[in-house]
Each structure stands twice: as C-alpha cells, then as structure tokens.
C-alpha positions as a printed Julia matrix, in Angstrom:
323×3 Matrix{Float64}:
 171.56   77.93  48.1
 168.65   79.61  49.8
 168.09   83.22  49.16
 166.78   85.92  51.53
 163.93   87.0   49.22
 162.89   82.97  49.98
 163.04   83.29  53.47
 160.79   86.79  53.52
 164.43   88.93  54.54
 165.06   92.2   53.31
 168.23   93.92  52.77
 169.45   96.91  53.92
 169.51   99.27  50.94
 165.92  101.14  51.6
 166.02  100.5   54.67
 169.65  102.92  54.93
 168.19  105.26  52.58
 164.79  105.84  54.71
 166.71  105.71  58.32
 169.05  108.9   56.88
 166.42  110.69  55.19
 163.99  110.58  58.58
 167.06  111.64  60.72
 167.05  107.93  62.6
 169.07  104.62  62.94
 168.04  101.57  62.22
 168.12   99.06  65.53
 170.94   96.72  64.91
 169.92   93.76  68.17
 172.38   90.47  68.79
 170.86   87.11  69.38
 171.93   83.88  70.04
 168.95   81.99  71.2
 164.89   81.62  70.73
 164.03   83.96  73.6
 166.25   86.47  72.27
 164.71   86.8   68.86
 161.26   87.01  70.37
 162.03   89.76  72.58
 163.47   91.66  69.68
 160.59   90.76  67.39
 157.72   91.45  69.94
 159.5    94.79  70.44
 159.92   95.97  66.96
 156.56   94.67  66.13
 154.96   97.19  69.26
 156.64  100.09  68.03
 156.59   99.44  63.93
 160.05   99.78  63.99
 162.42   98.04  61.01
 165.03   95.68  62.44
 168.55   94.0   61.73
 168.78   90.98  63.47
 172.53   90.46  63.76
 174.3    87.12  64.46
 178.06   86.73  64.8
 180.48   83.98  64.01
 180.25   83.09  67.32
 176.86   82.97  67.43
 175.89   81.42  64.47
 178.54   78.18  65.44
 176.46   78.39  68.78
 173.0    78.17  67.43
 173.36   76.08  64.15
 173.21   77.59  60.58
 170.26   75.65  59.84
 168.95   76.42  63.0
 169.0    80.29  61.96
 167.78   80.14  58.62
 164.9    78.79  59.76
 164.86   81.07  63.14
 165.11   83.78  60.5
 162.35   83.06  58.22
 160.06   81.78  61.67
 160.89   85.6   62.8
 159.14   86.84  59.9
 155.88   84.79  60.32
 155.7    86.04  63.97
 155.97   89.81  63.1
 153.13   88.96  60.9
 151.49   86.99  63.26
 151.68   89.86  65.64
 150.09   91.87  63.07
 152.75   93.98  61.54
 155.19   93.03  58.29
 158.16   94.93  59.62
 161.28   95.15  57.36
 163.63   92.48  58.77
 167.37   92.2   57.6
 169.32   89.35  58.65
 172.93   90.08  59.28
 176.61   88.91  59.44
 178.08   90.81  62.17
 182.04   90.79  62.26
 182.44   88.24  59.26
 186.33   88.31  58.97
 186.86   85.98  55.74
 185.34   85.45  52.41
 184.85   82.19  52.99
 182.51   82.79  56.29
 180.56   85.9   54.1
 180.01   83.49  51.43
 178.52   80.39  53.49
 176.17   83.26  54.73
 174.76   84.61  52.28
 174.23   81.11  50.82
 172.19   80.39  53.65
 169.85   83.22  53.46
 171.74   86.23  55.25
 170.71   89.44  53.12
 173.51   91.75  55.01
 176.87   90.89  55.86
 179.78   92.5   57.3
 183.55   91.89  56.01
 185.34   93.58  59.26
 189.19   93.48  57.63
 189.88   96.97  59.93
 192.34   94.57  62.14
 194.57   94.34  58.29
 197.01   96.65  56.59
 195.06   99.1   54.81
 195.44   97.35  51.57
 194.75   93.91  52.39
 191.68   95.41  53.86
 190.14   96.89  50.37
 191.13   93.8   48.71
 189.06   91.86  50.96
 186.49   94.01  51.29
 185.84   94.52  47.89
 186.26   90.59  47.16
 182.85   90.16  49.42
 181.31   93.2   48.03
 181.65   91.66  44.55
 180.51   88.32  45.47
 177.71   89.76  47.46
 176.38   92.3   45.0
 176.12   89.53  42.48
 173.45   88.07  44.91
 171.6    91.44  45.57
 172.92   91.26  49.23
 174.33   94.65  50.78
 177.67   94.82  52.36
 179.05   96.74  55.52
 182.69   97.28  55.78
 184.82   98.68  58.3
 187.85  101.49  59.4
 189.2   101.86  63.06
 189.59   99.5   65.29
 187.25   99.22  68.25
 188.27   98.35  71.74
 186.62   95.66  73.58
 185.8    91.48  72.91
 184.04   90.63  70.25
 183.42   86.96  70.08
 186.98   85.51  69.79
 188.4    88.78  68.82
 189.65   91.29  71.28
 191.65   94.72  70.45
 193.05   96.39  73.54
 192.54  100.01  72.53
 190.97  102.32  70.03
 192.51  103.03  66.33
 190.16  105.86  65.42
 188.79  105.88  61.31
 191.06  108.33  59.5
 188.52  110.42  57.83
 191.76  110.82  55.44
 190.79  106.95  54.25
 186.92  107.04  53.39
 186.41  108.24  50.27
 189.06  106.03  48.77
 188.09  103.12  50.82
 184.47  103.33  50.0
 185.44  104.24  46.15
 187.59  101.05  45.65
 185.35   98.62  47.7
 181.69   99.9   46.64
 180.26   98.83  50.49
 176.94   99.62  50.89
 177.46  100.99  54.47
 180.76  101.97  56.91
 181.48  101.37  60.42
 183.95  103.96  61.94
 185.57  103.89  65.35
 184.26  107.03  67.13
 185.01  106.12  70.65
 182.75  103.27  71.22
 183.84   99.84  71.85
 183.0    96.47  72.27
 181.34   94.39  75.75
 179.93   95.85  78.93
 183.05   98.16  80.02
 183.67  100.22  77.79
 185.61  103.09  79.38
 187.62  102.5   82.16
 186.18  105.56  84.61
 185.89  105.53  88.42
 183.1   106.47  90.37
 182.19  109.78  89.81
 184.31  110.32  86.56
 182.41  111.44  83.23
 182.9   108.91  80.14
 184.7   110.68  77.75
 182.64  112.35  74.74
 182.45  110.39  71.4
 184.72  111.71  68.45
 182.21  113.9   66.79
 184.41  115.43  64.92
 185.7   112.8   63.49
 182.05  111.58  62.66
 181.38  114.99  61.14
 184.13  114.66  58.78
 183.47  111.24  57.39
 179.72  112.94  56.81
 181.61  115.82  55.24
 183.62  113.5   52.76
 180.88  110.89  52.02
 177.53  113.15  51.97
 174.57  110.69  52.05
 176.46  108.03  53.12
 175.56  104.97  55.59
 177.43  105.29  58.73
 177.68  102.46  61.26
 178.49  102.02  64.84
 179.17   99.08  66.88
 179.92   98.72  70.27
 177.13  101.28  71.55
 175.7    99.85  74.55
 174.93  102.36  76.76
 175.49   99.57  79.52
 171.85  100.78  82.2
 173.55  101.48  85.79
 169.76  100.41  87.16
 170.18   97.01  85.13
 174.4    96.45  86.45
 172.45   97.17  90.22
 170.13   94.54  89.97
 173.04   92.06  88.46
 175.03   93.24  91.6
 172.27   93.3   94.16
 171.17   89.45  93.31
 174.82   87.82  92.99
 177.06   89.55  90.32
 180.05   91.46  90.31
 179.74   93.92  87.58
 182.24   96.75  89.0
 182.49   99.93  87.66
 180.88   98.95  83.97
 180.12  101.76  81.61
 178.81  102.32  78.3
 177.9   105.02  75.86
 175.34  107.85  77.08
 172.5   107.28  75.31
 172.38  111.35  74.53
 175.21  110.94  72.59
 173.42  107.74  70.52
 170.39  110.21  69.94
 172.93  112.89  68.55
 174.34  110.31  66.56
 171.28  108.83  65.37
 170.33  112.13  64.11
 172.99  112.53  61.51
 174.89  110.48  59.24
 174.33  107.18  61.32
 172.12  105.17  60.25
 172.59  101.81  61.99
 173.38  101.49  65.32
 174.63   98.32  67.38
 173.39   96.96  70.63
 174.29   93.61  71.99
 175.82   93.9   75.37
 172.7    96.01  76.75
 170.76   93.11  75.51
 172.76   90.33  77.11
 172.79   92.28  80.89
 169.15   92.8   81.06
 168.66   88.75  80.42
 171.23   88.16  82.96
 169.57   90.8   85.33
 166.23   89.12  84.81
 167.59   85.65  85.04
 169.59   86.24  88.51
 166.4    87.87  90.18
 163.99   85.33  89.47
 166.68   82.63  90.58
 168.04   84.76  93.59
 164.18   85.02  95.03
 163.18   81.35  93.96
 166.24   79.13  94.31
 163.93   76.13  93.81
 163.04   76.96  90.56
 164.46   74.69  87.59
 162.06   75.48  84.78
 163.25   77.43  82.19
 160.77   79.12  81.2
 159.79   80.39  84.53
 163.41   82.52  84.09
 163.49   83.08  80.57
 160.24   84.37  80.47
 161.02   87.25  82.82
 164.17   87.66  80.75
 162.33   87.9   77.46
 160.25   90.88  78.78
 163.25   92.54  80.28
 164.93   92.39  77.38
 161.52   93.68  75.25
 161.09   96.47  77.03
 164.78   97.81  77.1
 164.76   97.37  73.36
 161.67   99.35  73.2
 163.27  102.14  74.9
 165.92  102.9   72.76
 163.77  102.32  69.76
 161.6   105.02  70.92
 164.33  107.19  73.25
 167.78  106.73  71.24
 167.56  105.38  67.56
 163.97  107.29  66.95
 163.11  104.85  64.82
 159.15  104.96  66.1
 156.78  103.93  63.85
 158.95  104.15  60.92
 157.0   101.26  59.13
C-alpha cells in the first residue's frame, strides 16, 4: 500500500474548512492524460490556488493506476518546480463500490467519492458509511452523495434530475460521517446540460434547495458536480473548424460565483476542460492539415485549457491566491 502523505497528497479536510471560511470553492479539474495535468498544475501554480485533481473510474482504467500514482506524486514536484507548494488532493470521482474506493486509496488517492445516490436510500448509507469507515481508518476524507444528476458520467448515465431532499441530510450525514456532500441542485453531467433553444434562458439553479441543506448542516462541505458552464466562444470555435456542437449549454458561471460564496466548497469542472482541448486541437489541425506531431496540437491545447482554468479560478470559484 502506498499512502498519500508518501506521495506529497493532501486531503481535503483543511482544505474544506479554509475554502468555507474565505467564502470560496475549491477547483475540482478532470484529467485523463499528461497534458491535462500540466495545464491544471501550471494554472493553479500562477494563481496560488489549492487543487483536487479528480480522476474517474473511467479514467483511471484509461490511464493506468500505476501510471497515476506516479502522475500524482510527479504533479507535486512540478508545482514545486514552478515555485509554489500548492495543496494538492488526489481524488476518486464517482467511485460506485467499496471495492473500487478501497484499491484507491491503497494506491495513494487521499479523497474519494462513494456516489451510492443511484440506490434505495438505505443501501446508500450502508455503503457509504462502509467506505467512510474504511477510509477514515487511513486518514483519507470521504465525499458522499444525494440526488441524482442528469447527464453521462463515464459509463453511467441518468436521464433526468432527482433533486437532494433537504428532508435526508442530516440523517444521511449523521449515520455515514462523510467528510463532504454532493447535492443535485440543477446541474448535471457532460456538455448539454439543459435542453434550451436559441434564445431561451437556462433555468436558475435550486437555491433554495441549497439554502436549506446549509440551513440543516451549518458549516458543512457542500459539493457540486456537473458545473461546466460549457463557453459559447469555445462551442464556436469547435463548430467553426469541423464540429457539430448544437445548441450545448451549461451552468452560468454567475450562478457558480453565488454558489461558491456560500456553503459550497468544492466545485466540479470536467466538460469545460475537455471542449477547450478539443477547440484547440481542431484549430490547429483545421489550419495545418499536414501536421502529425503531437505536440504541435497538444501544446496549443494545454494553454487553452490553462488559461480557461485560470479564469474560473480567479472569476467563479475565487479561490485567488488562497495559498
């Protein structure tokens, strides 16, 4: 077993406690790949901002768990090579067995998530709190989940929203002990997330709902996935060199700041991340159809992808110079 405190990883327990005391989220950024993890490195690193890198099942089958570990603990070297010791947390995202948790953390994960919300309610604490007990016995922090997000996910898809019954989340959290919660608000999963014409305004998050949960677990960690904001100027330049990205929306990042500003404390981007690559990626190849070098169209897909992180580090989560 390799630990996280080995590897130079963090978890998420300050970290939490800082973001909702400073009125910010933590940035919650997806990879998959090398170019990826630099981009969200080099980014966090410019604007001293902590960071959970976040790898799915999916993922983590697509890179290599060895691979990772050691992607993880190279990601730590670089921040300090780049002259600032962020606080990194490296994190399950959408674990949905014990058995996938546990092969985690015993590879050097310091955060995982146990995402039972698809189970009866009961079936869900009992899982939950089987992880959280395992996982606490190992220092490493635990993020379950209520409500059921819309959207693809990996290999998991739900067709519509099951909002979090604010009802639910003091026993929930009570029985399980999780270290954090991720409610369904409105947001969901992959690049469209509303289904809105032309011209028609996304509908508003559930704020009330949000406000509630705060009301019944004051001082709590609140998490929320699926909140790519989904840049119309990044779909155009998908669409203008070759793509067909029709009518894709996401959340407006006003309503991230709003959220960032109260009880949420960790917010999750991923498919923001993965259109700017493809954006950057489709240009270079659009104007240079020649080109077969890699890095001559990851490169420009690394900086993309930098600088959109930096923006809602600095615009959205407000987590600016935080370290």
């Amino acid at each position: 077993m390799v630990t996280f405190k080995e590897l130079g990883l963090v978890n998420s327990r300050k970290m939490f406690s800082e973001a909702m005391a400073g009125k910010y989220a933590i940035p919650a950024f997806n990879f998959n790949n090398l170019e990826q993890l630099q981009a969200i490195i080099m980014a966090c690193v410019e604007t001293k901002s902590p960071v959970i890198l976040q790898v799915s099942n999916g993922a983590r089958k697509y890179a290599n768990a060895n691979l990772l570990k050691n992607m993880a603990k190279g990601a730590v070297e670089y921040a300090h090579e780049l002259g600032v010791d962020i606080p990194i947390v490296l994190h399950l995202d959408h674990g949905d067995s014990f058995e996938l948790c546990q092969s985690c953390i015993e590879s050097g994960f310091s955060s995982v998530m146990i995402d039972g919300s698809h189970l009866p309610y009961e079936e869900n604490i009992a899982l939950t709190k089987k992880v959280v007990q395992y996982a606490h016995s190992h220092d490493i922090t635990v993020e379950g989940e209520l409500g059921v997000l819309a959207g693809i996910e990996d290999e998991r898809s739900a067709q519509s929203h099951t909002y979090t019954r604010p009802e639910e989340v003091e026993d929930f959290v009570s029985r399980t002990n999780v270290d954090s919660l991720a409610i369904s608000i409105g947001t969901s999963h992959g690049a469209f997330k509303f289904k809105v014409k032309s011209g028609e305004a996304i509908p508003p998050l559930r704020f009330d709902i949000l406000e509630e949960v705060s009301r019944r677990l004051p001082g709590f960690p609140i998490v929320l996935h699926g909140a790519s904001s989904v840049p119309q100027a990044i779909v155009a330049q998908i669409n203008q060199y070759g793509g067909k990205l029709e009518n894709a929306a996401g959340v407006p990042e006003d309503q991230l700041r709003k959220a960032a500003q109260s009880a949420v404390c960790k917010i999750n981007i991923d498919s923001d991340g993965r259109l700017a690559m493809t954006a950057a990626v489709r240009k270079v190849l659009a104007e240079n159809p020649s080109e077969f070098d890699p890095r001559k169209y990851l490169g420009p897909a690394r900086e993309q992808l930098k600088e959109l992180y930096k923006h809602k580090i600095i615009n959205v989560l407000g987590s600016l110079n935080r370290v």
